[in-house]
C-alpha positions as CSV (number, residue, x, y, z in Angstrom):
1,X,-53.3,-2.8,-38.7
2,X,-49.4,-2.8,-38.3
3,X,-49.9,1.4,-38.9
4,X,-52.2,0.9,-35.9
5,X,-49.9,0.0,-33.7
6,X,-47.2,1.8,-34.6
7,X,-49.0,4.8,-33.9
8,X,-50.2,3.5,-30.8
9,X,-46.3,3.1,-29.3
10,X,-45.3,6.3,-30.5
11,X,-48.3,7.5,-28.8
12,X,-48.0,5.8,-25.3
13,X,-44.0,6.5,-25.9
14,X,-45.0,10.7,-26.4
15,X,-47.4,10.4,-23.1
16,X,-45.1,8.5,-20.5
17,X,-41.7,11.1,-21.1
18,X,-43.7,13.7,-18.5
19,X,-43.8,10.7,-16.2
20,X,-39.7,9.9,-17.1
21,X,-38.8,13.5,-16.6
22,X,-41.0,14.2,-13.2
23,X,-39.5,10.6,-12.1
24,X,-35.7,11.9,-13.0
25,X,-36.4,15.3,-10.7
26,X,-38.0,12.9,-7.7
27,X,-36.4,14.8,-4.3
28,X,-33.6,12.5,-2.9
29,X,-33.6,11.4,0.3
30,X,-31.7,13.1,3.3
31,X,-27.9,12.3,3.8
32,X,-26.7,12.5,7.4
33,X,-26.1,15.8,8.2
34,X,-29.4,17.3,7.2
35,X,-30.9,14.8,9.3
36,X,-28.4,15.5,12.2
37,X,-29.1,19.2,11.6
38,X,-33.2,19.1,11.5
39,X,-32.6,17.3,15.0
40,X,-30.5,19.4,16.3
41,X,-33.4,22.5,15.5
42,X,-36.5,20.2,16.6
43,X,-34.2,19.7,20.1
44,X,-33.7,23.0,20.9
45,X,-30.3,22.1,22.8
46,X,-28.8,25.0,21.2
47,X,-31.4,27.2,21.4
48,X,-31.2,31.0,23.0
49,X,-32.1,31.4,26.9
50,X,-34.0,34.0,26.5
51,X,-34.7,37.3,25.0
52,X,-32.3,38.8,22.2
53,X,-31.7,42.5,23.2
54,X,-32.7,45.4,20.5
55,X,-30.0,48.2,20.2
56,X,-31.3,51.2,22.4
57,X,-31.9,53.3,19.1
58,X,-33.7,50.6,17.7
59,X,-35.6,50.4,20.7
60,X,-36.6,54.4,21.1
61,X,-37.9,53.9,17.5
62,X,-40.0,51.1,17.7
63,X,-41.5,52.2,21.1
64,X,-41.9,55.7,19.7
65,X,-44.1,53.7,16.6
66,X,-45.8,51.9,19.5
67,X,-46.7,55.4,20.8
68,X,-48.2,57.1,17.7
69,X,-50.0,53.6,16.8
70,X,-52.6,55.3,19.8
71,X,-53.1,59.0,18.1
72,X,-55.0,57.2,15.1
73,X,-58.8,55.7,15.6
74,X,-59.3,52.1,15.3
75,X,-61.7,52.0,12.1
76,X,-65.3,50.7,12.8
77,X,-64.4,48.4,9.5
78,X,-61.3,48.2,7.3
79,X,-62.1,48.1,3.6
80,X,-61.3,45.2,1.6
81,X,-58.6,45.3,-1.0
82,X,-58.6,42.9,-4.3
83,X,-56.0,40.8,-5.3
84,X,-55.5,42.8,-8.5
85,X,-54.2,46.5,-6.8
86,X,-52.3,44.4,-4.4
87,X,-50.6,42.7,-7.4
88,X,-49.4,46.3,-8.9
89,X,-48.5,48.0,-5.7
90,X,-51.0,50.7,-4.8
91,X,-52.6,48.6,-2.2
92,X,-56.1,50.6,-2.5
């Protein structure tokens, strides 16, 4: 009977380390400057006025994109792709 519950400590001792090590990487909480910083972005105080201005170059290219977008037809349906030839890259 004393084998018994040797084996039974060991045993419970064996199942609860996951529980010690997942306890040890717990996330900490927030000092005071993330928190300052995660207000700061949720305010929007220092946020942009308005539009950020693409380099003219930039611009002709991406308009010119825009542009050819209209020489191709809009498919009546778009085939599916699987997970599996998106994994290695050939997309098809």
């Amino acid at each position: 009977m004393h084998h018994r519950t040797t084996i039974r400590r060991l045993l419970s001792l064996v199942l609860a380390l996951p529980l010690v090590a997942v306890a040890a990487e717990a996330p900490q909480p927030l000092g005071e400057e993330a928190k300052a910083w995660l207000q700061l972005q949720n305010s929007g105080q220092q946020a942009a006025n308005g539009p950020r201005p693409m380099p003219g170059e930039m611009a002709d290219h991406v308009y010119q994109r825009y542009l050819d977008s209209f020489k191709q037809p809009i498919p009546a349906e778009f085939k599916r792709q699987s997970t599996s030839d998106s994994a290695n890259g050939s997309g098809q």
